[in-house]
N, C-alpha and C positions, 0 to 999 in steps of 0.2 A: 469524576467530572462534576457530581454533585456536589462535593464538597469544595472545587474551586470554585465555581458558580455560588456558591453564595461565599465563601469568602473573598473574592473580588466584588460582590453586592455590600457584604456587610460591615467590611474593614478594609481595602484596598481605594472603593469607587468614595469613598469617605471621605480616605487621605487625598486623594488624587485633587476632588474640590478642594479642601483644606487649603492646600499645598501648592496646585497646581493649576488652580481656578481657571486661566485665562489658558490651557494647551487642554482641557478635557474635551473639548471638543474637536481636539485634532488625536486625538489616542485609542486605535482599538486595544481592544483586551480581550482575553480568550486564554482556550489551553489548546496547543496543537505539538505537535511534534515528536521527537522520540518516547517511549515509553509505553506501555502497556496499558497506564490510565487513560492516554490521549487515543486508544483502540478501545475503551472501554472494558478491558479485559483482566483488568488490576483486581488482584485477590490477596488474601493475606500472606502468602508465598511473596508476592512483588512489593509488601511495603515494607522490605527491609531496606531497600536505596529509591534513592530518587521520586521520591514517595511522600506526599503527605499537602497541607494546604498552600494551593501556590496558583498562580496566574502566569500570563505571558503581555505584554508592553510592546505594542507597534507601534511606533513611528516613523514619519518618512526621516528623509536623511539631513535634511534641515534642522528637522526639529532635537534628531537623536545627537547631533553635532552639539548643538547648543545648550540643550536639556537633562541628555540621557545622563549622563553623570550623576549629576544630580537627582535623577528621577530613579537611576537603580540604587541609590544610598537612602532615599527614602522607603525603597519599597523592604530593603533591608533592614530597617528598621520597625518594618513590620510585628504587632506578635507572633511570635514559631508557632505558635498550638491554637488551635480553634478550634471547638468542640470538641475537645478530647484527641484531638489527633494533632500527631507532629513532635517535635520541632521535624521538618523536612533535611534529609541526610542527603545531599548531592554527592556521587560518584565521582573522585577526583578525576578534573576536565568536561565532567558534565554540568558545572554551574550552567552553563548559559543556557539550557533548557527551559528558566521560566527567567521572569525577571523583564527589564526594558531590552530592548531592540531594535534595530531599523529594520523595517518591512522588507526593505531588496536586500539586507543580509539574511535575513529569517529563509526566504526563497531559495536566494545565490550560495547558501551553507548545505540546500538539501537535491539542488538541481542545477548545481553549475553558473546559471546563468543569473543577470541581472533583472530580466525581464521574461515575461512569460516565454518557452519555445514557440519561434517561428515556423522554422523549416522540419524538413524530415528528419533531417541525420538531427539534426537538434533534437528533437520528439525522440530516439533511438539511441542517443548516447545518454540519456537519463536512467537509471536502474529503477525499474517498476515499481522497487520498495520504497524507496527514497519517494516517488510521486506518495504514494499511499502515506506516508510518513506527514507531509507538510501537505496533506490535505483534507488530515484528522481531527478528532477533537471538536471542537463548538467554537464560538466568536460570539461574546457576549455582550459586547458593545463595539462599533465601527464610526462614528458620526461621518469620515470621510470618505469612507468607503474602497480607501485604496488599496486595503488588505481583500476586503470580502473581493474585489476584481481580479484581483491577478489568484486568489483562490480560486473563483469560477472557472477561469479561463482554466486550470489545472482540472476541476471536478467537471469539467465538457467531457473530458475525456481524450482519447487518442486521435488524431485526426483520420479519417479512414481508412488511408491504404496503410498507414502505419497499426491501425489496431489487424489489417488482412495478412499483412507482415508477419506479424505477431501468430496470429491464429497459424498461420500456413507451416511457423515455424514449430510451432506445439504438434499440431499434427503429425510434424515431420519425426519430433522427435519423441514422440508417443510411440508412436507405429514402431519404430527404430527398439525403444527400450522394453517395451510392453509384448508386442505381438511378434517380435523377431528375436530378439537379444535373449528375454528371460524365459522363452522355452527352450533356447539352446542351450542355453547356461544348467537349467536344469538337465537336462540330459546328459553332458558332462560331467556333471558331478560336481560341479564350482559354487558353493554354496554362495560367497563371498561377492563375486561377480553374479547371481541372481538375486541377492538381497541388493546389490548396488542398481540393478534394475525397476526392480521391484517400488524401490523408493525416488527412482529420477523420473518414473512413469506416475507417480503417485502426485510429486510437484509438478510437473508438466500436465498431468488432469487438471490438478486445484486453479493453475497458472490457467490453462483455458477457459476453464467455465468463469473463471474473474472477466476473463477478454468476450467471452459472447456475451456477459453484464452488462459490460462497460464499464467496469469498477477496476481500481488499483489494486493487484495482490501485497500483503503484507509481507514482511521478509517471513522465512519459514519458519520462524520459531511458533507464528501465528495463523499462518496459513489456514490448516486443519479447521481449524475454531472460530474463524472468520468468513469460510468457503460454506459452514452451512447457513449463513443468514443470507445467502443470495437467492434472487427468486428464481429464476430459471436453474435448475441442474444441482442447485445448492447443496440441496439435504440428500439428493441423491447422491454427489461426488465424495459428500462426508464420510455419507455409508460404505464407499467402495473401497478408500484410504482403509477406514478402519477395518474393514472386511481383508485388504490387502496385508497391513502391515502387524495383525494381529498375529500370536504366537501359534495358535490354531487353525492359523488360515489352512485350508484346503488344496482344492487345484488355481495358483494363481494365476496360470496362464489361461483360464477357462473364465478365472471374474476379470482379468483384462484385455479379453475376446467380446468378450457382450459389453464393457464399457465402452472400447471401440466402436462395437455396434450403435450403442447409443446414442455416441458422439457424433459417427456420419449421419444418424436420420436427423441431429438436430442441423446440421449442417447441411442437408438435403432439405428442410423446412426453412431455410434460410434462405434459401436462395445460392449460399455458398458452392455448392458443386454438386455435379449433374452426374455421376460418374457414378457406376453399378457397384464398383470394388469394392470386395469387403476388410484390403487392406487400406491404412488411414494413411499410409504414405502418398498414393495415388490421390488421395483427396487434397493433400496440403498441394499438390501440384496443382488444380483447377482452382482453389483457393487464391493461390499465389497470379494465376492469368489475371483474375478480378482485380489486379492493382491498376490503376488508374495512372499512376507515374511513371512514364517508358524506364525512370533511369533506374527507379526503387525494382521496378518489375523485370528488367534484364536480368539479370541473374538471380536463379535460388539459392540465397544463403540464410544459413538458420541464423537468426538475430533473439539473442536475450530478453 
């Protein structure tokens, strides 16, 4: 992220006066979107592809109609190497990762839609990664501001019976993989089916404690490594992952018994649910009353 922040400062923000004098004031720039740089997570393992000095080009649909052409053959025209790093190897089909843009395709590429979600099922038919994905990164210049807005709108967060939704669902299926499935798995004998648990209880932790943040999970590749910079439950849910999915672990039904536990007192400090039970099934049901929308709150169904 350093290194495209100043190489959109030092060579990019250049050419664009140069070049483009009378549209820089309608052009954000920034680095967001797929990749491990734009999570801040990029090491030298990831800069074998799609990797190296580069920016992102928003415009609305006027201007990228008129301009963009033009304005991605300049930026291609760029030098490949800046301080020592680069020329940048795009993943064939991953060009369009950095470069010009229109602002409602950069969105409508990562979220379906043209414009910020409205409604529920809109908020719900999004995949949680896909939010966290085009709402990463930095924005290093905006003069119009119509990128940083429909960002906002994105980084508010879930609207709130869709984040109780969400929660009531994790609960449900915590309880389900953690405190039912992987002690009976183990007692069978099924190794395969309680390692299957072991780890659908370990993304459905990480996945919750993102939802009582109010932050977007990143798809699981990143999960793990992203779940501990959260401040509430963070560095605790890291510890329990790693404590779960280590080769040494112990009794796993015993560390996802008390992460349980954990999970309902913060739930009980929330205000979420009132309910004594020490299984977290019974919780995602009081969870799920809290919805506020007769039609979202008619039925419990587990939602992604």
């Amino acid at each position: 992220m350093e290194l495209a922040r100043e190489y959109y400062e030092q060579v990019g923000a250049p050419m664009l006066e140069e070049r483009f004098g009378g549209l820089t004031s309608r052009i954000a720039a920034g680095l967001a979107g797929p990749g491990s740089e734009c999570f801040g997570f990029d090491d030298e393992v990831s800069r074998d592809h799609d990797w190296g000095p580069a920016f992102c080009l928003w415009l609305t649909p006027d201007d990228y109609r008129e301009r963009g052409r033009e304005l991605q053959q300049a930026y291609g025209e760029l030098p490949p190497v800046f301080k020592g790093f680069g020329p940048r190897r795009a993943s064939p089909g991953e060009e369009f990762r950095v470069g010009a843009c229109a602002t409602v395709t950069y969105y409508a590429t990562h979220t379906g839609l043209e414009r910020p979600p409205g409604s529920h099922r809109e908020w719900l038919s999004i995949p949680e990664a896909s939010l966290a994905t085009c709402t990463n990164g930095q924005v290093f210049a905006d003069p119009l501001g119509e990128f940083s807005r429909w960002r906002a709108a994105l980084l508010a967060h879930y609207p709130e019976d869709v984040r109780l939704k969400k929660i009531a669902s994790r609960c449900f299926t915590i309880a389900q993989s953690g405190q039912y499935n992987l002690p009976r798995s183990l007692q069978r004998g099924e190794p395969f089916a309680a390692f299957w648990f072991a780890a659908q209880f370990c993304v459905d932790l990480m996945s919750l404690v993102f939802l009582l943040n109010r932050r977007y999970a990143p798809f699981q590749k990143w999960m793990h490594r992203a779940v501990k910079d959260l401040p509430l439950l963070g560095e605790w849910a890291h510890g329990v992952v790693a404590e779960l999915t280590s080769p040494l672990a112990g009794d796993r039904p015993a560390v996802a018994e008390e992460a349980c536990a954990v999970i309902i007192r913060e739930l009980r400090s929330e205000g979420l649910t009132d309910s004594s039970s020490d299984f977290l099934l019974d919780h995602a049901h009081r969870v799920h009353s809290r919805i506020a929308d007769a039609a979202l709150r008619q039925r419990f169904t587990v939602v992604p």
